[in-house]
PATORDO-775659 format. One record per residue (C-alpha): x, y, z; residue number from 0. Coordinates in Angstrom, 3 decimals, padded with zeros to 6 digits, m for minus. Example, Ala and Ser with C-alpha at 12.3 -4.5 7.8 and 13.67 -1.06 7.14 Angstrom:
# residues 2
       c1       c2       c3  nr
  012.300 m004.500  007.800   0
  013.670 m001.060  007.140   1
# end
This chain:
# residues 142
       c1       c2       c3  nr
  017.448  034.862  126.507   0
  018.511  036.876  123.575   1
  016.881  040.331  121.808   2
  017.901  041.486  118.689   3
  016.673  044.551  116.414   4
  017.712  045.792  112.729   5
  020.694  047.331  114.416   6
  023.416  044.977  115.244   7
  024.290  044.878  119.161   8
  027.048  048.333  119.338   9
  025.822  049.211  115.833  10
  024.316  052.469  114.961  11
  020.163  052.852  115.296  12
  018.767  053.945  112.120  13
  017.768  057.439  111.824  14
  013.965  056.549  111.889  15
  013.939  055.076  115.034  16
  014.941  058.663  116.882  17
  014.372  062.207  116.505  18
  015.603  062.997  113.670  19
  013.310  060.380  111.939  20
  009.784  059.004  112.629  21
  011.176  058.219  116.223  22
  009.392  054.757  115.195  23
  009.726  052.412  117.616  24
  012.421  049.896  116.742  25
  011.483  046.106  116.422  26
  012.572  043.730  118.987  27
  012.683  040.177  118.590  28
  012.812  038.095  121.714  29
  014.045  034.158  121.798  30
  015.147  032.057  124.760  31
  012.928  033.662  127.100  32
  012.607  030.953  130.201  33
  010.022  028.597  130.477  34
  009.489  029.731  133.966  35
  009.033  033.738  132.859  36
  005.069  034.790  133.606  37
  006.545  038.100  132.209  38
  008.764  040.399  130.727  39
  009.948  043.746  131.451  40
  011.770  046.475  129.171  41
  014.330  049.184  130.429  42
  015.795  051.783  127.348  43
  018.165  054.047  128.427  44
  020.964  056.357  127.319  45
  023.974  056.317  130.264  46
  026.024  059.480  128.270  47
  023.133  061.774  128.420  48
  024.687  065.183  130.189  49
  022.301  065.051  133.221  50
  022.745  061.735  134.401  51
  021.226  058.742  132.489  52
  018.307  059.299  130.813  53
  015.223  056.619  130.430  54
  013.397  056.495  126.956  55
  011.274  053.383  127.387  56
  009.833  051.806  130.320  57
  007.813  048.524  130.162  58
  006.391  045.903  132.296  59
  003.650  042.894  132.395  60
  004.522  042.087  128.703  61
  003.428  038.676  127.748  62
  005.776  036.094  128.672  63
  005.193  034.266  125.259  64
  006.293  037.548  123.029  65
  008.270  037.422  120.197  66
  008.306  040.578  118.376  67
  008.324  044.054  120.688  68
  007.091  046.865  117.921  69
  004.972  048.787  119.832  70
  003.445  049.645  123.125  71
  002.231  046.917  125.124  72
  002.169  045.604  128.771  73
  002.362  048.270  131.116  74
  004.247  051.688  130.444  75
  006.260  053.191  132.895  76
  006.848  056.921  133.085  77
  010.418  058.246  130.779  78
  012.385  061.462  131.104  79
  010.219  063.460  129.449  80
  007.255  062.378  131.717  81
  005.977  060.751  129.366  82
  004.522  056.966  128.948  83
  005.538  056.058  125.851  84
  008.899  055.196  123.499  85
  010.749  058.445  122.836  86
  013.738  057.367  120.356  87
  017.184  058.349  120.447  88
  017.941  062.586  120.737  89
  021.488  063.517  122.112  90
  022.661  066.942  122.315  91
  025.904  066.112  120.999  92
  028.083  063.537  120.351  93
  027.869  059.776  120.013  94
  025.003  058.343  122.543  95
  024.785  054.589  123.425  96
  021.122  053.103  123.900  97
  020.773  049.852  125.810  98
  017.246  048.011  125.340  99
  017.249  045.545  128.730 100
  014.931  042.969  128.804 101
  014.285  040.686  131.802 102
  012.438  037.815  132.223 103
  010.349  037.809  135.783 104
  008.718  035.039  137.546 105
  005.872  037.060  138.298 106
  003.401  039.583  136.857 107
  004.332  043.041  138.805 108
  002.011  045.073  140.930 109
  002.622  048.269  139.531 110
  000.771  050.955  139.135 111
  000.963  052.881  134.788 112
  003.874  055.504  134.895 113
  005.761  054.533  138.121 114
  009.005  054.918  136.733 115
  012.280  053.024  136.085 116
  013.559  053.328  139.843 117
  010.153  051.783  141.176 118
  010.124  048.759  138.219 119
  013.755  047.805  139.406 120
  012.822  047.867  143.003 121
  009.900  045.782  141.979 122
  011.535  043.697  139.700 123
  014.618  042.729  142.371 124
  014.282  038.997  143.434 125
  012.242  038.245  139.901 126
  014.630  038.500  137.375 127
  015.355  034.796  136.021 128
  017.076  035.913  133.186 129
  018.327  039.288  131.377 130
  019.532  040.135  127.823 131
  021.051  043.889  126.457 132
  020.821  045.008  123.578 133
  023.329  048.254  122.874 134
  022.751  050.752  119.701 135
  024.611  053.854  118.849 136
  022.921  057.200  117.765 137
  024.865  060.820  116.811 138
  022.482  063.499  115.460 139
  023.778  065.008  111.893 140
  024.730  068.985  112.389 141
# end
């Protein structure tokens, strides 16, 4: 399974994608998802945030047979802002590295909206038939 964006995999995320821009939601194209996957799930975090890592994006029950990830759909899980939707890239300082996880699951997940990313892995463990990362860089301009 692969995912791919207009950022190359340990390139830098364009500025419209975060903060500092639009904080559009970046496009993710999927391929070589399983033929056994009834759905997918999406994990973005930051692991250099100050405080521990810090979840952006959280979603679950998307459509097995989806190719292009541009904006909300399945199931959204609660972030670190409490909210349920994509919140781009914002460090404090410094160079920040984003990693978009998608998994393939054999089944659709019993979730309840805005459980958050502890509760989707938990519920995701045994599932997973196949995973794919997908790592951009992000530094604010001073």
């Amino acid at each position: 399974m692969n995912v791919t964006s207009v950022f190359s995999n340990g390139g830098n995320i364009q500025q419209e994608y975060t903060c500092d821009g639009q904080d559009k939601i970046p496009p993710l194209e999927i391929s070589a998802v399983p033929a056994a996957a009834k759905t997918l799930a999406l994990i973005m975090d930051d692991p250099d945030a100050p405080m521990g890592t810090w979840d952006h994006w959280i979603l679950w029950n998307i459509p097995a047979d989806t190719k292009l990830i541009n904006k909300q759909m399945g199931v959204a899980g609660r972030n670190s802002w409490e909210k349920l939707n994509y919140g781009g890239p914002c460090p404090p300082s410094g160079v920040h590295r984003y990693f978009f996880k998608l998994y393939a699951l054999d089944t659709i997940l019993d979730l309840p909206a805005g459980s958050n990313k502890t509760a989707l892995e938990k519920a995701m463990k045994g599932h997973i038939l196949a995973e794919a990362v997908l790592m951009g860089k992000y530094q604010r301009q001073k």
